[in-house]
DRENPA-508917 format. One record per residue: x negated, y, z of N, C-alpha, C in turn; residue in one letter; residue number from 1. Coordinates in Angstrom, 1 decimal. Layout:
BEGIN
ATOM,X,Y,Z,X,Y,Z,X,Y,Z,A,NUM;
...
//
This chain:
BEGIN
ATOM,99.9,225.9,101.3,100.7,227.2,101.1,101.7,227.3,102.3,X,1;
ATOM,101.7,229.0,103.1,102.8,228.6,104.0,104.2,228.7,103.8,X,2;
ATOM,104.9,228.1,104.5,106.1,228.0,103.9,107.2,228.7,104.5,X,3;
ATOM,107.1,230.1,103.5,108.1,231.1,103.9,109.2,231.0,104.2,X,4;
ATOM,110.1,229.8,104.0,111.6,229.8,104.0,112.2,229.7,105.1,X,5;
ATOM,113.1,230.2,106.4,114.0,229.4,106.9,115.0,229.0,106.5,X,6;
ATOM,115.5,227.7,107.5,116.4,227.5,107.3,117.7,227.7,108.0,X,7;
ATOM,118.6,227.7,107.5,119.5,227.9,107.9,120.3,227.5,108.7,X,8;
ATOM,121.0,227.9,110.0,121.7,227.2,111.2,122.8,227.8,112.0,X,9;
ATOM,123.5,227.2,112.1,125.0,227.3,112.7,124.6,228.4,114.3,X,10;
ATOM,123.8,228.4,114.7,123.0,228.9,115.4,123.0,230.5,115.7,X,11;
ATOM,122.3,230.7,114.5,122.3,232.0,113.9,123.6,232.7,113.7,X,12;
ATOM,124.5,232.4,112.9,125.5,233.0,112.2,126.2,233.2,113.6,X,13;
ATOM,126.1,231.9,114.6,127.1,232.3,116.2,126.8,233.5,116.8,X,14;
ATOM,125.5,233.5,116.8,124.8,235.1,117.5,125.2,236.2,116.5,X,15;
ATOM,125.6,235.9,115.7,125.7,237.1,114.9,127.0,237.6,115.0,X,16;
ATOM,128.2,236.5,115.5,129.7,236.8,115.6,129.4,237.4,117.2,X,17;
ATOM,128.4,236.6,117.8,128.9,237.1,119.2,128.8,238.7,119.3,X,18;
ATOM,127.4,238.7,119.0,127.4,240.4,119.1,128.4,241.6,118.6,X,19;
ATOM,129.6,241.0,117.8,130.8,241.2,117.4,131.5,241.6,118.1,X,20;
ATOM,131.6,240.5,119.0,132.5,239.7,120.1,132.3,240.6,121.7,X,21;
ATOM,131.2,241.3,121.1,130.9,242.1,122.6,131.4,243.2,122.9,X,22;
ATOM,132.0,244.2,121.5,132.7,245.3,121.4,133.9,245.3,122.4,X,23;
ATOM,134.8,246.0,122.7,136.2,246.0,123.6,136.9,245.2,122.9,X,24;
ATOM,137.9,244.2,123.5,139.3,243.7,122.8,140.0,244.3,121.9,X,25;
ATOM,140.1,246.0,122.5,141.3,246.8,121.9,140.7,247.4,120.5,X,26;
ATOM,139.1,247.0,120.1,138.5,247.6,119.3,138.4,246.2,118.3,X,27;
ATOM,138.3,245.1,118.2,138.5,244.0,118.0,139.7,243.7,117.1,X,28;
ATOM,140.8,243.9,118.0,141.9,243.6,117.7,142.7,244.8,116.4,X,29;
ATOM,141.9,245.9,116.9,142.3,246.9,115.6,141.5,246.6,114.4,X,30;
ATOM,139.9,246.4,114.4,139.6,245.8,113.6,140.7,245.0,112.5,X,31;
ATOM,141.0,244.0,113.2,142.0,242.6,112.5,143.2,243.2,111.9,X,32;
ATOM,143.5,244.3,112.8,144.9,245.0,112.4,145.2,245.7,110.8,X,33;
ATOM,143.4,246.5,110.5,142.9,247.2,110.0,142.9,246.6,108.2,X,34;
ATOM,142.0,245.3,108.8,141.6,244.6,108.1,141.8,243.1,107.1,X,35;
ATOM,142.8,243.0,108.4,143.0,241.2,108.0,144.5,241.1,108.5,X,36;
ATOM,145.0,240.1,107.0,146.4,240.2,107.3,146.4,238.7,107.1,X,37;
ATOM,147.1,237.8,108.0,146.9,236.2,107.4,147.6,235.8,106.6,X,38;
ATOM,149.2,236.6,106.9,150.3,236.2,105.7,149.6,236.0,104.4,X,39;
ATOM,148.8,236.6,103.6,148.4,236.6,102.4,147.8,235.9,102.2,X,40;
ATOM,147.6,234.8,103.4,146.5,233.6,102.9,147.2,232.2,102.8,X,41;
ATOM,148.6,232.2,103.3,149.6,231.3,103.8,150.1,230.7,102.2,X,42;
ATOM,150.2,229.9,102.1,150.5,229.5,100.6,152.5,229.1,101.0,X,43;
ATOM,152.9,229.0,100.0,154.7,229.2,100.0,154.8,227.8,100.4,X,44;
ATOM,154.4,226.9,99.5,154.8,225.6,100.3,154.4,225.4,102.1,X,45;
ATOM,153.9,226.5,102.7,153.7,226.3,104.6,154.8,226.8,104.9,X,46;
ATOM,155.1,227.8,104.0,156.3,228.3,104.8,157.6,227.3,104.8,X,47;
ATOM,157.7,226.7,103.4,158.6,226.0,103.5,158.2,224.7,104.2,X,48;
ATOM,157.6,224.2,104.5,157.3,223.1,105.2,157.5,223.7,106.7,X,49;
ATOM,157.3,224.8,107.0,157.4,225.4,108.6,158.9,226.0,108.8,X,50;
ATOM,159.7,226.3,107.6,161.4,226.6,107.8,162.0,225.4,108.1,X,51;
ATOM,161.2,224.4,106.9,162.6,223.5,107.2,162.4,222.2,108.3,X,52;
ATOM,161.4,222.4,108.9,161.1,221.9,110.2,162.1,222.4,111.5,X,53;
ATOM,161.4,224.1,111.4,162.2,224.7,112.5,163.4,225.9,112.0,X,54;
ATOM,163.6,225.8,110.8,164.9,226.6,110.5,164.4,228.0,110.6,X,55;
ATOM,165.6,228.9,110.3,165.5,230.1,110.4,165.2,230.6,112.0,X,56;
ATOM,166.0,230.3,112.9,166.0,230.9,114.1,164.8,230.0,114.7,X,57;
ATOM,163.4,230.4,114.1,162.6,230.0,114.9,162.2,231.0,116.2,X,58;
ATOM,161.2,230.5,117.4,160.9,231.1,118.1,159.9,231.9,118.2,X,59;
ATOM,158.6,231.3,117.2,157.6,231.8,116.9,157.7,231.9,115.2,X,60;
ATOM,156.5,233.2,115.1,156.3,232.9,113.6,155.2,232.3,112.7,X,61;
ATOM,154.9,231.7,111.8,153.7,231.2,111.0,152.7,231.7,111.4,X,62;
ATOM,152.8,233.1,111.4,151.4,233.8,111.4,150.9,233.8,112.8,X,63;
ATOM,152.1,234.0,113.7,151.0,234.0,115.1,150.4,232.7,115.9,X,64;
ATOM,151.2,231.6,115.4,150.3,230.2,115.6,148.7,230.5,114.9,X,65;
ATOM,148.8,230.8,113.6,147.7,230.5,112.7,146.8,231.9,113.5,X,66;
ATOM,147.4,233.0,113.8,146.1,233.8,114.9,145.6,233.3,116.1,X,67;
ATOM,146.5,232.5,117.0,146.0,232.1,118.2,144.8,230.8,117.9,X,68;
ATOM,145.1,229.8,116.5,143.9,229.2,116.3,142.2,230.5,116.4,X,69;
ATOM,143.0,230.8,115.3,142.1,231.6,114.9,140.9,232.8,115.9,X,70;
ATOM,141.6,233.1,117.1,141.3,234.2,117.8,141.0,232.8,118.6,X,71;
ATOM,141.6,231.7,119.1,140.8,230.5,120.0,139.1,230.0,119.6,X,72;
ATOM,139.3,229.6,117.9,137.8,229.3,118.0,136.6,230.8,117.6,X,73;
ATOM,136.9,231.7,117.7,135.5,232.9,117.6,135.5,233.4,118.9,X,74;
ATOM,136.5,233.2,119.2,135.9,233.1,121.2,135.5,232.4,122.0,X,75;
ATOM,135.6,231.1,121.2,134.9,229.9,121.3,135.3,229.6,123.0,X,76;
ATOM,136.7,229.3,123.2,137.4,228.8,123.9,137.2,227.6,124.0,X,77;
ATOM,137.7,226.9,125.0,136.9,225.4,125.1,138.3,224.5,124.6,X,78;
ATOM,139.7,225.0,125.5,140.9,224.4,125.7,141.9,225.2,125.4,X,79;
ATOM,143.1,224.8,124.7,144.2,225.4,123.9,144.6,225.8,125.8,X,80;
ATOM,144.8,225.3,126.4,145.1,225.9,128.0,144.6,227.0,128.3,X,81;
ATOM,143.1,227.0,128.4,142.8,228.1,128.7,143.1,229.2,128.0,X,82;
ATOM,142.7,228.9,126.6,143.1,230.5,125.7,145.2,230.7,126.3,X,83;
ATOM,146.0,229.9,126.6,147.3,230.2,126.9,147.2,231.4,127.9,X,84;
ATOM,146.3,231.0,128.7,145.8,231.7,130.0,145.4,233.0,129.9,X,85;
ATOM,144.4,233.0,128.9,143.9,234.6,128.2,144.9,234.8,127.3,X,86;
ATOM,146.0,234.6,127.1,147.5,235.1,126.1,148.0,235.8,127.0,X,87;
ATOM,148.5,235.2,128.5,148.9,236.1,129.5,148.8,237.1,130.1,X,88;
ATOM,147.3,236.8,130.0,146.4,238.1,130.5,146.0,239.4,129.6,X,89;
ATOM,145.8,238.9,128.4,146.0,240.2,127.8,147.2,240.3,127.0,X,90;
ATOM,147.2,241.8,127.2,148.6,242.4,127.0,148.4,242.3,124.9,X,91;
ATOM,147.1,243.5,124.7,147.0,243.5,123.7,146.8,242.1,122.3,X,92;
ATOM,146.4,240.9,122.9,146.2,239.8,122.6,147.4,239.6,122.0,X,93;
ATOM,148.4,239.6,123.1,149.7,238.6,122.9,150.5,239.3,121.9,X,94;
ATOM,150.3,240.5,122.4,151.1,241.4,121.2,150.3,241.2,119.6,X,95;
ATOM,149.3,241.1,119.7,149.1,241.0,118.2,149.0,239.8,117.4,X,96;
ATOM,149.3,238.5,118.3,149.9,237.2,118.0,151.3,236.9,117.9,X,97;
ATOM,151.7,238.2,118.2,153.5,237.9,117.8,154.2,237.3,119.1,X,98;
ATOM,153.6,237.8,120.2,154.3,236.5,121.7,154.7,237.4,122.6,X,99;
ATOM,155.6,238.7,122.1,156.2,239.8,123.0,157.0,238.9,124.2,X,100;
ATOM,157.9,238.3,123.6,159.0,237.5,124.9,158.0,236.5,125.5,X,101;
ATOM,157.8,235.5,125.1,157.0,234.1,125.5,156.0,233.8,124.3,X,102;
ATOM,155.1,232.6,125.3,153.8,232.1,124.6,154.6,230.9,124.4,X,103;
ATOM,153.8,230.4,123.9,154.6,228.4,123.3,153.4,227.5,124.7,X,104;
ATOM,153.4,227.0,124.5,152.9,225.9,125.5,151.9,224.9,124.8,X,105;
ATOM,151.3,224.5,125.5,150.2,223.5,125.3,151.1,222.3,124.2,X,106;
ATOM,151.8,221.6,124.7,152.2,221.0,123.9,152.7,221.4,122.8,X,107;
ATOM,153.6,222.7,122.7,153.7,223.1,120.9,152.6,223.6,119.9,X,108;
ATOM,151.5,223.8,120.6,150.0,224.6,119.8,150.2,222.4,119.4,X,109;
ATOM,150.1,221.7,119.9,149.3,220.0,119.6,150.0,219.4,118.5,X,110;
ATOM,151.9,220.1,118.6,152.1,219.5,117.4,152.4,220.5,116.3,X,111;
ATOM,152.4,221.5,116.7,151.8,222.2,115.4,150.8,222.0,114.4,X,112;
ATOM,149.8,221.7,115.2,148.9,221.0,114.2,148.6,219.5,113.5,X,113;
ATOM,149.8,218.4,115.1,149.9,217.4,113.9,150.5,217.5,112.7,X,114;
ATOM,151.7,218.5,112.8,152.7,218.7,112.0,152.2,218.7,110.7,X,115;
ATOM,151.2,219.9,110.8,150.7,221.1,109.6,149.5,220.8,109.5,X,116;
ATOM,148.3,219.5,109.7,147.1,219.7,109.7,146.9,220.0,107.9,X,117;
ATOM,147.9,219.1,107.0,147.4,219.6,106.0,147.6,220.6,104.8,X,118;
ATOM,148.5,221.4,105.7,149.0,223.0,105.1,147.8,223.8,106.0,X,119;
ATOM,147.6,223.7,107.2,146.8,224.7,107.3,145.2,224.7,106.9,X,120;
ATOM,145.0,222.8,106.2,143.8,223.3,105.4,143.7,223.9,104.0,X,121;
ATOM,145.4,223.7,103.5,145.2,225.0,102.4,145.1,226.2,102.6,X,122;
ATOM,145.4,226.8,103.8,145.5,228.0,104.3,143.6,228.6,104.0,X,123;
ATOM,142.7,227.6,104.8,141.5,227.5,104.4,140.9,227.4,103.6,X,124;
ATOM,141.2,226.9,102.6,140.7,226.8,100.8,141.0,228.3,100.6,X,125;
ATOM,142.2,229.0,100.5,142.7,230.1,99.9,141.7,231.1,100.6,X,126;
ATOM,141.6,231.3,101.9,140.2,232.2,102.6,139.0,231.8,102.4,X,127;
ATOM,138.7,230.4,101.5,137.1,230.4,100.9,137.5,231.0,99.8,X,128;
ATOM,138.3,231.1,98.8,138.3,231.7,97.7,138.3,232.8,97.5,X,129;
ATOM,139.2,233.8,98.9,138.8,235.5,99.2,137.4,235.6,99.4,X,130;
ATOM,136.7,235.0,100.2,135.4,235.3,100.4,134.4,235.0,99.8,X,131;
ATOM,135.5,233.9,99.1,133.5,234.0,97.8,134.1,235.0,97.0,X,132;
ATOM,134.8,235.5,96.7,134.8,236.7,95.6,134.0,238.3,96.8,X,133;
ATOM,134.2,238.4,97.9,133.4,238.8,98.8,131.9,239.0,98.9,X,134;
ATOM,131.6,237.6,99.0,130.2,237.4,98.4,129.6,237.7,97.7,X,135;
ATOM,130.2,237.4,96.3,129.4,237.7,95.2,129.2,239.3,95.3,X,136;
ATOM,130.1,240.0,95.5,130.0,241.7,95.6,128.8,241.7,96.2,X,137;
ATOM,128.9,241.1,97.5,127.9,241.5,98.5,126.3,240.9,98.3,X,138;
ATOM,126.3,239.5,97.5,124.6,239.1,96.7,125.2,237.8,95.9,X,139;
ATOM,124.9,238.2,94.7,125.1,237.4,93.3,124.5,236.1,93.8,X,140;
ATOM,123.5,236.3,94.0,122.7,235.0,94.0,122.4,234.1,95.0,X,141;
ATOM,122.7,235.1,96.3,122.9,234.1,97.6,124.7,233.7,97.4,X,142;
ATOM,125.5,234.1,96.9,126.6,233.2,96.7,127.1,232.3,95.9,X,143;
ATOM,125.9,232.1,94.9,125.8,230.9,93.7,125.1,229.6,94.5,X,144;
ATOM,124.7,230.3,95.7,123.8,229.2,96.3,125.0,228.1,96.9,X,145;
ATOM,124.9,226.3,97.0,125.5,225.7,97.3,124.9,225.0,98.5,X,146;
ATOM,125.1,225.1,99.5,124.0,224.1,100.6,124.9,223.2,100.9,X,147;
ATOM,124.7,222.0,101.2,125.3,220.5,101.6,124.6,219.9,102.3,X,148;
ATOM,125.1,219.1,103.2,124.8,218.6,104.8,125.7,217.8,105.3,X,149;
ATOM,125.0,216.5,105.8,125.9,215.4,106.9,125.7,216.0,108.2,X,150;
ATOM,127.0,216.3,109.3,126.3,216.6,110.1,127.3,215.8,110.9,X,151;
ATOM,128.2,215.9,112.5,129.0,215.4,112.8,129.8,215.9,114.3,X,152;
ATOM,131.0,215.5,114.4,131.2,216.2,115.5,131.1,215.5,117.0,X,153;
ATOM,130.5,215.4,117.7,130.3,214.6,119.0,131.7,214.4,119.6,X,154;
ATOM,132.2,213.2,119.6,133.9,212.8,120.5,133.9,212.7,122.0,X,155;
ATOM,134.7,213.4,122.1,134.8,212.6,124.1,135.6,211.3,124.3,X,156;
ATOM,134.4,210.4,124.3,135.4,209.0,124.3,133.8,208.5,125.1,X,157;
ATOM,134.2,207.1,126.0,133.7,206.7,127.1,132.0,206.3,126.6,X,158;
ATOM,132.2,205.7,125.4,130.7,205.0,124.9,129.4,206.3,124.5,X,159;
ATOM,129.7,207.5,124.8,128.7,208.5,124.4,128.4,208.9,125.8,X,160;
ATOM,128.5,208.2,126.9,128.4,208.3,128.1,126.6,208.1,128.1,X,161;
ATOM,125.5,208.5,128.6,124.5,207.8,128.8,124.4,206.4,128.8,X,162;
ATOM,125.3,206.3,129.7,125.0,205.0,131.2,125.5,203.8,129.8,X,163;
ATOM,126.4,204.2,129.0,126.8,203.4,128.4,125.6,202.5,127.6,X,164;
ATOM,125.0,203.0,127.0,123.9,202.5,126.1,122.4,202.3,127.3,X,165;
ATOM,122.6,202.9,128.4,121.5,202.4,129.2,121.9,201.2,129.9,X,166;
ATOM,123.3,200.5,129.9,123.6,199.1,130.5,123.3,198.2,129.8,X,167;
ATOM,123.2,199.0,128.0,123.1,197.3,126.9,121.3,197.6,126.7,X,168;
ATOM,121.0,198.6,127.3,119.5,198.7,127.1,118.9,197.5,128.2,X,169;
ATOM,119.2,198.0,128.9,119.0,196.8,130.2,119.4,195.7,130.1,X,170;
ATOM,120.0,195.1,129.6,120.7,193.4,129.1,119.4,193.3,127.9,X,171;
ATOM,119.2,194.4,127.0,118.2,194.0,126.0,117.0,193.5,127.2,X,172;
ATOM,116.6,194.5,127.3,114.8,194.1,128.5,115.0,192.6,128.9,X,173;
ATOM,116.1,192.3,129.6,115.9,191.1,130.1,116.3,189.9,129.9,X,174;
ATOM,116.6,190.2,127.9,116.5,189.2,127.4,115.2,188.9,127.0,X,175;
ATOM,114.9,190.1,126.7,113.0,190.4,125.4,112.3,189.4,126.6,X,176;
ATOM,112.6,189.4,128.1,111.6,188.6,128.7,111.4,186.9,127.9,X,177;
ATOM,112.2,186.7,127.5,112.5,185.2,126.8,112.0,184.8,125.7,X,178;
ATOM,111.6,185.9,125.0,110.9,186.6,123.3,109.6,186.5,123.3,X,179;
ATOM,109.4,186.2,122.1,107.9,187.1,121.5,107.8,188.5,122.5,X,180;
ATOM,106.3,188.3,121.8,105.7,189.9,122.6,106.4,191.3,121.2,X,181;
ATOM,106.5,190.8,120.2,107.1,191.8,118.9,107.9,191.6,119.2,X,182;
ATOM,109.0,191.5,120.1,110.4,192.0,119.8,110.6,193.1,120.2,X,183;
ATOM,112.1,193.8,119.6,111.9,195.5,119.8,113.5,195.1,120.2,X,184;
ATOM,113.4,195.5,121.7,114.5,195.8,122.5,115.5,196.6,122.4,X,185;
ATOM,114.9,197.9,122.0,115.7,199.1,121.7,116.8,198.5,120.4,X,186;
ATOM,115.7,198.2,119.5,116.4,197.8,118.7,117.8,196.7,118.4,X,187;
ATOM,117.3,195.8,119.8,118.4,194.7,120.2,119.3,195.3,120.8,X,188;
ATOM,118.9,196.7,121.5,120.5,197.3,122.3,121.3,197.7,121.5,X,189;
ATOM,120.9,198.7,120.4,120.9,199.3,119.8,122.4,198.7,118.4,X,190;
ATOM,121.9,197.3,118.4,122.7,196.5,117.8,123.7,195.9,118.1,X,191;
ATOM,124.0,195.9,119.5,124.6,195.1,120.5,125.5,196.7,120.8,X,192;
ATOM,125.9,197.9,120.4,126.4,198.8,120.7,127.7,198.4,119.6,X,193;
ATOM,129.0,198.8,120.1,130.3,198.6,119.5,130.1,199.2,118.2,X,194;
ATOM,130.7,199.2,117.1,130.3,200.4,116.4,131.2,201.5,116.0,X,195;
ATOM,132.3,200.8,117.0,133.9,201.5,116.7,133.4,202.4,118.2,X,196;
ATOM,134.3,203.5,118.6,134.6,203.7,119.8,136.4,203.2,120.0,X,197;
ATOM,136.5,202.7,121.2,137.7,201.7,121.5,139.0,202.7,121.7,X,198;
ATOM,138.7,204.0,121.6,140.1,205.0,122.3,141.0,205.3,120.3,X,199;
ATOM,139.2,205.3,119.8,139.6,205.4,117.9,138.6,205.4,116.5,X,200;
ATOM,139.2,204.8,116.2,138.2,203.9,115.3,137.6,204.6,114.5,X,201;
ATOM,138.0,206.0,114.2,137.3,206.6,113.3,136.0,207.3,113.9,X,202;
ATOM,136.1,207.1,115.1,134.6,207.7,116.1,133.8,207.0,115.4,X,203;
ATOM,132.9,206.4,114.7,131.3,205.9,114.8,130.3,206.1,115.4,X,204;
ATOM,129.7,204.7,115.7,128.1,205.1,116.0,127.2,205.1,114.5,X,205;
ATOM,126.7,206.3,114.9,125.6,206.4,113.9,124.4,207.4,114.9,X,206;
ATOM,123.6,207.8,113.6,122.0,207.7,114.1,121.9,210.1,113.9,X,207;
ATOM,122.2,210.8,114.7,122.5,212.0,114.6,121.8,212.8,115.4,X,208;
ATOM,121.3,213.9,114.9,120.7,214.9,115.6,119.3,214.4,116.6,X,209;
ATOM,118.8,213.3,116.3,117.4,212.6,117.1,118.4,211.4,118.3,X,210;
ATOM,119.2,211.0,118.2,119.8,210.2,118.7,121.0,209.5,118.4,X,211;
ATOM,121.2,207.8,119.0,122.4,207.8,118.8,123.7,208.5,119.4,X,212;
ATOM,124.4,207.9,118.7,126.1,208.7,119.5,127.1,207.9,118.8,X,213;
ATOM,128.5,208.6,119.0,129.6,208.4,118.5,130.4,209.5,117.9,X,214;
ATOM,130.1,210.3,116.7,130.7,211.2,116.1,131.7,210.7,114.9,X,215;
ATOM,132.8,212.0,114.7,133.0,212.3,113.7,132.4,212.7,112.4,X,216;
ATOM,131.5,211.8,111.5,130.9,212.2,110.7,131.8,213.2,109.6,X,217;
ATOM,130.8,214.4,109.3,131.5,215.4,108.1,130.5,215.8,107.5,X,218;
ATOM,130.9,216.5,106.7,129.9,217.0,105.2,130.1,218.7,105.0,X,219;
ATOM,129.5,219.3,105.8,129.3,220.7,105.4,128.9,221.2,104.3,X,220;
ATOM,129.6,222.3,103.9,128.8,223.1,102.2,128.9,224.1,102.6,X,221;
ATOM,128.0,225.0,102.5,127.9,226.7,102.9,127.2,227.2,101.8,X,222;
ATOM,127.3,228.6,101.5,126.7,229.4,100.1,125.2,229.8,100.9,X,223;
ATOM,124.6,230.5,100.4,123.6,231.0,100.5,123.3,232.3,101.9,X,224;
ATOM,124.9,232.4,102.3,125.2,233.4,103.2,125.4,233.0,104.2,X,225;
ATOM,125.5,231.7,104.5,125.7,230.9,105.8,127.5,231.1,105.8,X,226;
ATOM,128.2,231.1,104.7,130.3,230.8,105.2,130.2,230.0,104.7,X,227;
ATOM,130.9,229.0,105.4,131.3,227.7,105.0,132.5,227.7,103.9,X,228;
ATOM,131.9,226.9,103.1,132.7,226.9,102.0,133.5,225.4,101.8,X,229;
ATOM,133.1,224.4,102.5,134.2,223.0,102.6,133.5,222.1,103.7,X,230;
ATOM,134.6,221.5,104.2,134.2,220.6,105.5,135.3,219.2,104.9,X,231;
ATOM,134.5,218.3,104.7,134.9,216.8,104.3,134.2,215.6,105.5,X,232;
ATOM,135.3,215.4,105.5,135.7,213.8,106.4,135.3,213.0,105.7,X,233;
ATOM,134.5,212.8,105.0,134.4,211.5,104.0,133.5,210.1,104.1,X,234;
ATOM,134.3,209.1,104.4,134.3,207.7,105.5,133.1,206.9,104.4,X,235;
ATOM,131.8,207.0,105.0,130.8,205.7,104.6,130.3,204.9,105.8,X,236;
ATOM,130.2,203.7,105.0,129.9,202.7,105.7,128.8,203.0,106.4,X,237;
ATOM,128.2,203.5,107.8,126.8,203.7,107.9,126.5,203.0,109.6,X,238;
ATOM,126.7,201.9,109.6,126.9,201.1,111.0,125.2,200.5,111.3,X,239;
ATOM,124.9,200.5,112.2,123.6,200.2,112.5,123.2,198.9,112.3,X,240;
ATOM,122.0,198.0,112.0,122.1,197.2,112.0,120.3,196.5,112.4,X,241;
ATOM,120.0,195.5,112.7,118.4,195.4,113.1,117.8,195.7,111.9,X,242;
ATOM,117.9,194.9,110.4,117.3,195.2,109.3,116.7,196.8,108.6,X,243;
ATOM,117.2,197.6,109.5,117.6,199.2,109.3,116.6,200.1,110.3,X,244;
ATOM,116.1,201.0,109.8,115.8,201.9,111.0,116.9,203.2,110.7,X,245;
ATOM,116.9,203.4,112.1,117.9,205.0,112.6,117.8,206.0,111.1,X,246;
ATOM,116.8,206.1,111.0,116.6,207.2,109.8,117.3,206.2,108.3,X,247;
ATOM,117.0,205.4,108.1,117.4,204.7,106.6,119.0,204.9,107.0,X,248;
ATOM,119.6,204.1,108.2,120.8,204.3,107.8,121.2,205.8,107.4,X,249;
ATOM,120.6,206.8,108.1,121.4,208.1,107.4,121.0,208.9,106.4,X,250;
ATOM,119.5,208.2,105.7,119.4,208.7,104.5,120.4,207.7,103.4,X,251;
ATOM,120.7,206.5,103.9,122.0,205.8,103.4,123.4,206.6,103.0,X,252;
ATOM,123.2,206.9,104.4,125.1,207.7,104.2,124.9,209.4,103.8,X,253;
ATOM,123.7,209.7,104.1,123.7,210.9,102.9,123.7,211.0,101.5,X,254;
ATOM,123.2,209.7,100.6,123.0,209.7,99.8,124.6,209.2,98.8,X,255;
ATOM,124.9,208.7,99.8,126.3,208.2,99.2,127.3,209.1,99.6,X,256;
ATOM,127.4,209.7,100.5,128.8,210.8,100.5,128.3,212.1,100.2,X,257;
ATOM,127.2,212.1,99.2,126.9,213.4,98.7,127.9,214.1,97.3,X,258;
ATOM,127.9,212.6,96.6,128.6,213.4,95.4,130.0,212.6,95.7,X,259;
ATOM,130.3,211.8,96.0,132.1,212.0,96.6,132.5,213.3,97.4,X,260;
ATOM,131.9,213.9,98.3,132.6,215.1,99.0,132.3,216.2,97.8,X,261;
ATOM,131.1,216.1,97.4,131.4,217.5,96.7,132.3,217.4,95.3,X,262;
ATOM,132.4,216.2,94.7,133.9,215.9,93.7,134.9,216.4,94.3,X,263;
ATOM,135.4,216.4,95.7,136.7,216.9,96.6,136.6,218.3,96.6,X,264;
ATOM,135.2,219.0,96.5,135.2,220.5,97.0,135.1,221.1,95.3,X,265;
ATOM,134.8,220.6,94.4,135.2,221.0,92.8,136.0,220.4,92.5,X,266;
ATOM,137.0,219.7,93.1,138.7,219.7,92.4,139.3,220.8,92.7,X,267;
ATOM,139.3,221.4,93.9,140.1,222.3,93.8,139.5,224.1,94.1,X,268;
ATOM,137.7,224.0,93.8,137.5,225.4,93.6,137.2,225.5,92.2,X,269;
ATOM,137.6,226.3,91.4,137.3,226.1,90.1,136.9,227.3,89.3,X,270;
ATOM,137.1,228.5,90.3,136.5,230.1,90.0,134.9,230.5,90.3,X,271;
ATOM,134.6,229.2,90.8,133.0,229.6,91.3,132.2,229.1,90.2,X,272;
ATOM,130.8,229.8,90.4,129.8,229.1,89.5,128.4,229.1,90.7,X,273;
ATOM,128.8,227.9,90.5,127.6,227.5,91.7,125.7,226.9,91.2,X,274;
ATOM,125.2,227.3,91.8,123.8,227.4,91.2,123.1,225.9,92.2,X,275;
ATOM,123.2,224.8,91.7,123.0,223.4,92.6,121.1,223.2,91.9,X,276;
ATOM,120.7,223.4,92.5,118.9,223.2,92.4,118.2,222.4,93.5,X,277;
//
């Protein structure tokens, strides 16, 4: 039987913002104006965690940090620098992020978010909770849908370098000369790779996307409509080892940080009725 289904990809839903993204700025930004207000998604405890950091006489406000994220990744900007750059240059931009006198600088966008990494993931819980009530208006049953996935984020740190894993490939070959004719080299390099990356330890190597690397392992859940509805960090052991093939270790760590992340994503949604099949 053929099998009607696709699947679903991060892929897709990008082309579908870009074509968004192609309209004018000034049509864009009315949109947002029109439509979307972020104060209402700001929970009271950010504000007070953002007063009593920087007091009343701050220089920026809550809301226009949390736009310039915001308007950085759907333009899919590479560097908090560059988007500073496109702040200057557009007029209508800056004005609708609240930055009539001045922009803040590279270094205040970096500690803003050490500051606040985890107020502004409440900020994010409260806009999955607008949009799945969104959803459901828009299809009952693609928004009952729950999808779950290990996927990861690729780090810039030195050991995801090629050359890196082709130096301990090469030290394997010309030990295998010493070996049985069955020994599997790859497999010897493969083992002989750090499993930390050395800049931070939470990088891992694991087995991703048809290759190794060094990612940030995470746990995506999206409804039936392709929005993401929770992104979990959630730390399994999944280190390579000779006894193991590539694939076992990550049917390993899928199978174990399946129902710990999604316990984290039903503690705190509790208005959904999710259809898990």
């Amino acid at each position: 039987m053929q099998n009607t289904c696709k699947q679903l990809s991060f892929v897709d839903i990008n082309h579908n913002l870009n074509s968004f993204f192609e309209e004018p700025d000034a049509e864009i930004i009315s949109k947002f104006n029109d439509h979307f207000n972020i104060s209402k998604f700001i929970p009271l405890s950010f504000y007070s965690s953002y007063n009593s950091r920087y007091g009343r006489k701050r220089t920026y406000s809550l809301s226009s940090y949390l736009y310039c994220f915001i308007f950085k990744s759907l333009l899919s900007i590479s560097s908090m620098k560059l988007f500073i750059r496109i702040l200057y240059l557009s007029k209508e931009l800056r004005e609708f992020c609240g930055f009539d006198a001045s922009v803040p600088d590279e270094a205040q966008f970096s500690r803003f978010k050490i500051n606040f990494h985890s107020q502004i993931n409440f900020v994010f819980h409260n806009l999955v909770e607008y949009t799945e009530i969104l959803s459901d208006e828009l299809n009952p049953f693609l928004a009952s849908i729950l999808i779950s996935d290990t996927t990861g984020i690729e780090a810039y740190v030195a050991e995801n370098n090629p050359k890196f894993y082709e130096s301990e490939l090469r030290k394997a070959k010309t030990f295998a000369k010493q070996c049985d004719d069955d020994f599997d080299y790859h497999k010897f390099a493969q083992s002989k790779m750090p499993k930390l990356a050395s800049s931070n330890n939470e990088i891992k190597l694991t087995y991703l996307n048809g290759h190794f690397g060094y990612y940030l392992k995470t746990f995506v859940s999206t409804n039936g409509l392709g929005l993401i509805r929770d992104i979990n960090f959630y730390n399994v052991d999944n280190s390579i080892s000779l006894d193991r093939t590539p694939k076992e270790v990550k049917d390993i760590y899928d199978s174990k940080s399946l129902i710990p992340s999604l316990e984290t994503y039903f503690n705190y949604i509790l208005i959904f009725t999710i259809n898990i099949s």
